[in-house]
Wavefront OBJ file of the C-alpha trace (Angstrom):
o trace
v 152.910 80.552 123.814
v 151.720 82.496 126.663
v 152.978 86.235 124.643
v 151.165 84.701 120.889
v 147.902 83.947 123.027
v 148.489 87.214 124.890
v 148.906 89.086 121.118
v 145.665 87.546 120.401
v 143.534 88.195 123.033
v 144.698 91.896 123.485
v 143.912 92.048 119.405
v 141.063 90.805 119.779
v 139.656 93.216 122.577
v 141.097 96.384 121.306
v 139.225 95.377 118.116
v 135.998 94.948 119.585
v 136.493 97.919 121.629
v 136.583 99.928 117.796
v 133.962 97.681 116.282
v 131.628 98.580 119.291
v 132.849 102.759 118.882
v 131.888 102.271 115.040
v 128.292 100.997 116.104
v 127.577 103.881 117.460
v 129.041 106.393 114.990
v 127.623 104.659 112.337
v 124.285 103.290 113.767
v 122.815 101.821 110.354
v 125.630 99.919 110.504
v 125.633 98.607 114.033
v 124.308 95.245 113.411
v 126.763 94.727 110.767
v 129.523 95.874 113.657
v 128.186 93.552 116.159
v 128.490 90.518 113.895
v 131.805 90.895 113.063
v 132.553 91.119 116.263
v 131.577 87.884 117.040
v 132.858 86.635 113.947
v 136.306 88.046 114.930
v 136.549 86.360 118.094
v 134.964 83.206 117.336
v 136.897 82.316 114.537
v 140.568 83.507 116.223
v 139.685 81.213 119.065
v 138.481 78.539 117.223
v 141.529 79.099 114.595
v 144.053 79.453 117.460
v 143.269 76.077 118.320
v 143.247 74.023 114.958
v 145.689 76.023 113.213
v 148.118 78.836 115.148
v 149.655 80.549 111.687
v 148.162 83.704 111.177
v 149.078 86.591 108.464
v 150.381 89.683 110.357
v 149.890 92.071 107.346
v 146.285 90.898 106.603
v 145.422 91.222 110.527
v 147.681 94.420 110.714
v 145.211 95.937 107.216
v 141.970 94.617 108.592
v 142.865 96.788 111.809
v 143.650 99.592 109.903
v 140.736 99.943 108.329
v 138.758 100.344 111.286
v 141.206 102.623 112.720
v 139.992 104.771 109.714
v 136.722 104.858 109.937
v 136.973 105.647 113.869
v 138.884 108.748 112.487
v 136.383 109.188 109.679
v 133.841 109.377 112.451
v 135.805 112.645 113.684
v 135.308 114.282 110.326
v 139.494 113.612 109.698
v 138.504 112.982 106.033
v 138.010 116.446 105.543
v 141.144 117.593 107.288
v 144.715 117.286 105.393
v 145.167 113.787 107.156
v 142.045 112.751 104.894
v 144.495 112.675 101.860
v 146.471 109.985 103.424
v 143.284 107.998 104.690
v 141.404 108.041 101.986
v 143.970 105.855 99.538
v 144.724 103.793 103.141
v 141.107 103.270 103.051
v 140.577 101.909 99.100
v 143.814 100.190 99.840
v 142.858 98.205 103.596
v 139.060 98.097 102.437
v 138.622 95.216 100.163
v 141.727 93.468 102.531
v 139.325 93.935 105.476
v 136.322 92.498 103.527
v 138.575 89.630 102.650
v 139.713 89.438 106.410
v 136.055 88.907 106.985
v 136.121 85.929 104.452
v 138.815 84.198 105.995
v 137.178 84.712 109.575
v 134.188 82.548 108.252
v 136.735 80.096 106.410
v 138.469 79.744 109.566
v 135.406 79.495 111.398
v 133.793 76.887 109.113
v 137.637 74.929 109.314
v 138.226 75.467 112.720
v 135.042 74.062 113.990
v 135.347 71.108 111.830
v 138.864 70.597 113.507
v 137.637 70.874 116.755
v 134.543 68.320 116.011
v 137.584 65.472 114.673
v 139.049 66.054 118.071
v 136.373 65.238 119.872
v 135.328 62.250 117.622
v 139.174 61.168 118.087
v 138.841 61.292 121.870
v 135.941 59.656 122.547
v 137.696 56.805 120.307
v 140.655 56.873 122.820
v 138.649 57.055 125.701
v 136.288 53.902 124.811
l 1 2 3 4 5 6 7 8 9 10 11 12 13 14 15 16 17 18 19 20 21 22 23 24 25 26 27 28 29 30 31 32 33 34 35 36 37 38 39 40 41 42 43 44 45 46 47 48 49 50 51 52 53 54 55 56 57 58 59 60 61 62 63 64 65 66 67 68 69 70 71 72 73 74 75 76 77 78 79 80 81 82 83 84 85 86 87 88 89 90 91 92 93 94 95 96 97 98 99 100 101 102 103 104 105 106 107 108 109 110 111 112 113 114 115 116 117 118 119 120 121 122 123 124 125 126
């Protein structure tokens, strides 16, 4: 348990770490950044502790596709490596937008998980 929650959390940070890079390199995006940030996070956490099965390949495309746009950031797409992002890109794009999706789905889930625990305590406990 201790290496999956390990995974996690070190996913997590290195992701934020990019998200908060791609504020800044794409400022009229930042807010946009920021909240998935938060919505990363949150709903791992929350997900981690109603429900611990999580898709590798949609995590590992989701990741990707920031990785991309930090190297878009460096003007890459113009370089010979830009023939190799750019179809990575329109490939781990719309799997990164669904990502996001599942985030809130998890988020929304999770949280009503957690809530039944509680209630189900409390029961125990009175």
């Amino acid at each position: 348990k201790f290496g999956a929650v390990l995974d996690m959390v070190t996913d997590r940070c290195t992701t934020a770490c990019l998200l908060c890079y791609l504020a800044l390199a794409y400022p009229s995006y930042a807010v946009v950044f920021q909240f998935l940030i938060a919505l990363d996070v949150s709903s791992h956490y929350m997900h981690m502790y109603s429900n611990n099965n999580v898709l590798f390949g949609v995590c590992f495309a989701d990741q990707l596709f920031f990785v991309i746009l930090y190297l878009f950031a460096f003007e890459f797409q113009k370089s010979d490596i830009g023939i190799v992002l750019y179809p990575l890109a329109i490939l781990t794009g719309p799997i990164c937008f669904g990502k996001q999706v599942i985030n809130c789905i998890q988020f929304a889930n999770a949280s009503k998980s957690l809530a039944q625990l509680d209630i189900e305590e409390r029961r125990k406990a009175q």
